[in-house]
N, C-alpha and C positions, 0 to 999 in steps of 0.2 A: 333231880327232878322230883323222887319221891318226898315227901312230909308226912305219909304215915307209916305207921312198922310193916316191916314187908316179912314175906317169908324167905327163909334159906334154902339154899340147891337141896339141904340134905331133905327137906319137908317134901321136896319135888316126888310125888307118887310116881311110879313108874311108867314108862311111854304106852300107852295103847297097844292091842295086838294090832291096829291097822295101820297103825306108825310103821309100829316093829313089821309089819307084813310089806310095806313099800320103802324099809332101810333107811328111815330118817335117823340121823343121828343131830341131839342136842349139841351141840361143840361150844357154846357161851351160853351164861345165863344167867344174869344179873337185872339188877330192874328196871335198868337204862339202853338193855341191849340183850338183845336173845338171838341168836345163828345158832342155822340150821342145814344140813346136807341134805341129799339125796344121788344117788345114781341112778339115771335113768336106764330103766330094764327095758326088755321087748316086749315084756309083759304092760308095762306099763305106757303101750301105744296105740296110737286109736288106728280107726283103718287109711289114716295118712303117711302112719308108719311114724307121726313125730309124738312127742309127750300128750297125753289126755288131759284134757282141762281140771277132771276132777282130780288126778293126780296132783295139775299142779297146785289146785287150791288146799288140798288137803296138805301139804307142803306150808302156805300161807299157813292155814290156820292152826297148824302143830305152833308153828313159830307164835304166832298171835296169843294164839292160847298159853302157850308157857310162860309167854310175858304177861299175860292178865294173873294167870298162877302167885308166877313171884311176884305179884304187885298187890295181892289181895295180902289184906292179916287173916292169921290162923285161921279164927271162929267166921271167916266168909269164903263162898265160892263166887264163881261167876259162873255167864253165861254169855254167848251170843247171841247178838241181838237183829246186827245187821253184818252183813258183808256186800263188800264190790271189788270185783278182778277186772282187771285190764291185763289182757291177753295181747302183749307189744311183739312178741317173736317168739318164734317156735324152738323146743331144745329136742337133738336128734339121741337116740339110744345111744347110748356110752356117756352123754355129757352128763358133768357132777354139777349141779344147782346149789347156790347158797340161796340162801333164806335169812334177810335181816330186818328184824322186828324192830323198831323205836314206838315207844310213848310218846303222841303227840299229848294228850290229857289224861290225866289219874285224877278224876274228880270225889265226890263223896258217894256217887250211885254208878260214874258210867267212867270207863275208860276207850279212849280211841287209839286205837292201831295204826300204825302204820308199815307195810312188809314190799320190800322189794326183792326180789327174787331175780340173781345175774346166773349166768352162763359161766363157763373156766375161762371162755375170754373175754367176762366181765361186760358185758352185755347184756342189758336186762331183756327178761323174757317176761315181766309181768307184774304190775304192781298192784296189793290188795288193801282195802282201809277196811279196817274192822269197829265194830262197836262193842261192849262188852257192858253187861249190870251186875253189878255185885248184889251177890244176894244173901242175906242171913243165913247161916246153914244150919240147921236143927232136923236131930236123928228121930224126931217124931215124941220120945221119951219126954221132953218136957211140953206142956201142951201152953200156946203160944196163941195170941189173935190171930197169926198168919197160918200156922195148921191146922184152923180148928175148920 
């Protein structure tokens, strides 16, 4: 799917403390496909007692985002632009959640996401579409029409 140079796992900067604070782990990561865990904690439940929505987006958008990551080259970052969740079922404390990411478009400014998110008995609990802009990234140092 990709056509331009993309980056390598090792380029991958390390996960967020808020990642690392709700136990995401990356387990794929390629630029066709990016999975994601989660164990759902007590902590991480709203007063229904099931998973918190913001949980489970931030779940979505670890996975979204890692894939906008490897799919950008070096000298660019992204950004999000848009998201949308569909909240299809709920997952109870103790369930592990996968998180899989595909590229529907990697275009020249904008990439779209696509993340489903199943349950252990493979059951989706939610699907998100993301948007993403790649953006030039410059450390300020060289002065540029877009810094100035």
């Amino acid at each position: 799917m990709t056509a331009r140079p993309t980056r390598s796992v090792e380029e991958m900067p390390p996960a967020s403390n808020f990642s690392d604070h709700l136990g995401i782990e990356v387990t794929k990561c390629t630029p066709d496909e990016v999975v994601c865990r989660m164990v759902v904690t007590e902590e991480m439940a709203n007063r229904n007692g099931v998973l918190h929505g913001g949980a489970l987006m931030t779940l979505a958008d670890t996975a979204a985002g890692t894939c906008a990551f490897i799919n950008s080259p070096a000298d660019i970052s992204n950004t999000t632009v848009e998201a949308k969740t569909n909240f299809i079922r709920p997952a109870k404390i103790g369930d592990t959640l996968t998180a899989r990411c595909e590229p529907l478009h990697v275009g020249r400014a904008t990439l779209v996401l696509q993340v489903t998110i199943t349950r252990d008995d493979g059951k989706t609990v939610g699907a998100t579409s993301q948007t993403h802009l790649f953006l030039g990234w410059n450390d300020g140092s060289e002065k540029t029409e877009e810094n100035r």
